[in-house]
C-alpha positions in Angstrom: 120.0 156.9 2.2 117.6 155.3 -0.3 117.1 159.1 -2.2 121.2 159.2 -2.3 121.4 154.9 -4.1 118.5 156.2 -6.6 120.2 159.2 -7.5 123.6 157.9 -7.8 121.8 154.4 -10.1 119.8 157.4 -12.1 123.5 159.1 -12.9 125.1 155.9 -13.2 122.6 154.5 -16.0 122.9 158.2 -17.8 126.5 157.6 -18.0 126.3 153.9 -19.6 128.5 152.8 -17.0 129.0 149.4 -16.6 127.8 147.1 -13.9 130.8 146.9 -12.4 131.6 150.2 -12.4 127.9 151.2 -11.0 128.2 148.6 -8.0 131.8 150.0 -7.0 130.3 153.6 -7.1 127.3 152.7 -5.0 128.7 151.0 -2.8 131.2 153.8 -1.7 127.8 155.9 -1.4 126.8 153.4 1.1 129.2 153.0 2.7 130.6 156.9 3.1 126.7 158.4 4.0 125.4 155.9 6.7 125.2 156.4 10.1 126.7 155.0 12.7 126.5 154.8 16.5 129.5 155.9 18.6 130.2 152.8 20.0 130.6 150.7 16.7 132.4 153.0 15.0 135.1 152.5 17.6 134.6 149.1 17.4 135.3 149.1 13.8 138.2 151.5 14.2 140.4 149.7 17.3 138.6 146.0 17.0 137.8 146.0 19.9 134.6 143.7 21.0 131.5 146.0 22.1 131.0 143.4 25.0 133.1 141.0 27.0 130.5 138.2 28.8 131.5 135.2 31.1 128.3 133.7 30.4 126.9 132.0 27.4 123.6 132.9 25.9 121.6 130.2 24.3 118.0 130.4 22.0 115.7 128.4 23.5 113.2 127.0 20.4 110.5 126.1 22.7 107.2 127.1 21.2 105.7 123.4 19.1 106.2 125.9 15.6 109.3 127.3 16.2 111.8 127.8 13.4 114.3 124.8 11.8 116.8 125.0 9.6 117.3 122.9 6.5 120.3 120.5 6.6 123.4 121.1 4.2 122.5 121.2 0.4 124.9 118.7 0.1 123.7 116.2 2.5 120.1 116.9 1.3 121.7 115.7 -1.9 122.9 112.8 -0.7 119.3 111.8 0.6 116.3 109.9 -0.6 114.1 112.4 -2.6 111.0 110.6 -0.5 112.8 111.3 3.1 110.8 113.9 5.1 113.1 114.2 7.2 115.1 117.4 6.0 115.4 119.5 8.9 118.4 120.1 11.4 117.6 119.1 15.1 117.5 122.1 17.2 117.6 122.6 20.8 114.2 121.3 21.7 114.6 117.9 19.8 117.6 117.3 21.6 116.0 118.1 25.2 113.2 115.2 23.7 116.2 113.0 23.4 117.9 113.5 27.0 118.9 110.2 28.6 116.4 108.5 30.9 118.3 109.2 33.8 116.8 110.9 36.8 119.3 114.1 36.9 117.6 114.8 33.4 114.0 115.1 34.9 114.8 118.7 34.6 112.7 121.2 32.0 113.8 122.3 28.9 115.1 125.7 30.7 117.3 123.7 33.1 118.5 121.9 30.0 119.2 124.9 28.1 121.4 126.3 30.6 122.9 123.9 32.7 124.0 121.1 29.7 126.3 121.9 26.4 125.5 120.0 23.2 128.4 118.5 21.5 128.6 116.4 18.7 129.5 112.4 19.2 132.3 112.9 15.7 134.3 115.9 18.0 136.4 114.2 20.6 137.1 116.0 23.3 140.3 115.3 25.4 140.1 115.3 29.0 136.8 116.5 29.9 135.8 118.1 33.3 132.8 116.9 33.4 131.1 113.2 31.9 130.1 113.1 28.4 126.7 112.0 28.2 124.7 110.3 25.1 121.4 111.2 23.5 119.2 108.4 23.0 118.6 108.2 19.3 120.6 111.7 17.8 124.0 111.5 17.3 124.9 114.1 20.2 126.1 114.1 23.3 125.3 116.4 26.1 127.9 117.7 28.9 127.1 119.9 32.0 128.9 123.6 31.7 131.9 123.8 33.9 131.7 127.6 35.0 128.0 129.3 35.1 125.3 128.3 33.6 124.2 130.2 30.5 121.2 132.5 29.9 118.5 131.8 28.4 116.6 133.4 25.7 113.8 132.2 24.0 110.9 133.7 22.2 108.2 136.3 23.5 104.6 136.4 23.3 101.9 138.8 24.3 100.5 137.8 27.0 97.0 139.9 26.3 97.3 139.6 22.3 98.7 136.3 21.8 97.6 134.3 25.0 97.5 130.6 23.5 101.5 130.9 22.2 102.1 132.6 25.6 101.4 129.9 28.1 102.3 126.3 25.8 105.5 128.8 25.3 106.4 129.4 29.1 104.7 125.7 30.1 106.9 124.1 27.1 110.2 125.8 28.9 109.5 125.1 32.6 107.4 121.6 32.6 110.2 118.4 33.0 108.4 116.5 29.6 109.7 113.9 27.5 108.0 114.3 24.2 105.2 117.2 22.8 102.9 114.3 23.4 103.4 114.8 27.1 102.7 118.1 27.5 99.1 118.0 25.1 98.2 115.1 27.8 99.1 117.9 30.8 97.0 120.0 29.3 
């Protein structure tokens, strides 16, 4: 594929073509010489979905340097230039957060799959189940009506990478309340 984009930019700056003209050419080289599998291709051609689930997946951040996300450029705009606080909360803040209750001395796993995260702005009508308040974030958690979803979170080698392996499995599967908590386990 990348011999058939070279040659076709090589051709395409010997014929002073312009940009435009260049990017319309290679992309129909891309997109006419690529492989695909079977199964896409007849997703692509009928729309069909590859895969019909009755169960939701959720990623699982639970390792202490997992990734975050940066909030909106516009609301990072809107913030003090001296505010540290620029990242989204993810999954693992919000199990942090979990009411003091005793039905939420579950681990982050439990969590994970048992609760859905909505947002304290969306009103829902009617829900099956109570709406329940984080302490500080402005979310709400609500337990899933049908199954419970499955988990995925990230893997480790237990030989090569032991350290990131065990806080990784002891971060999902330990009912703690803060990071704190599970360094004083240790």
């Amino acid at each position: 594929m990348s011999l058939l984009l070279q040659a076709n930019h090589k051709e395409c700056r010997e014929e002073n073509m312009t940009v435009r003209e260049e990017m319309k050419k290679l992309t129909g080289i891309f997109f006419n010489h690529r492989q695909v599998s079977v199964q896409k291709a007849i997703y692509r051609a009928t729309n069909i979905p590859l895969t019909y689930s009755s169960r939701g997946f959720v990623f699982v951040p639970a390792h202490s340097n997992s990734y975050k996300f940066l909030k909106p450029q516009n609301v990072l705009k809107e913030m003090d230039p001296n505010d540290e606080n620029i990242y989204m909360s993810h999954l693992a803040d919000k199990y942090f957060d979990r009411p003091k209750e005793p039905e939420f001395d579950i681990c982050m796993a439990d969590f994970a799959s048992e609760y859905d995260i909505v947002s304290v702005k969306k009103s829902i009508r009617n829900p099956r189940t109570p709406i329940i308040r984080l302490q500080t974030l402005n979310f709400a958690v609500k337990k899933r009506c049908n199954r419970n979803a499955i988990i995925q979170y990230p893997y480790f080698n237990r030989e090569t990478d032991r350290e990131n392996y065990s806080e990784n499995l002891l971060s999902l599967y330990l009912p703690i309340r803060s990071r704190d908590d599970f360094k004083k386990t240790l």
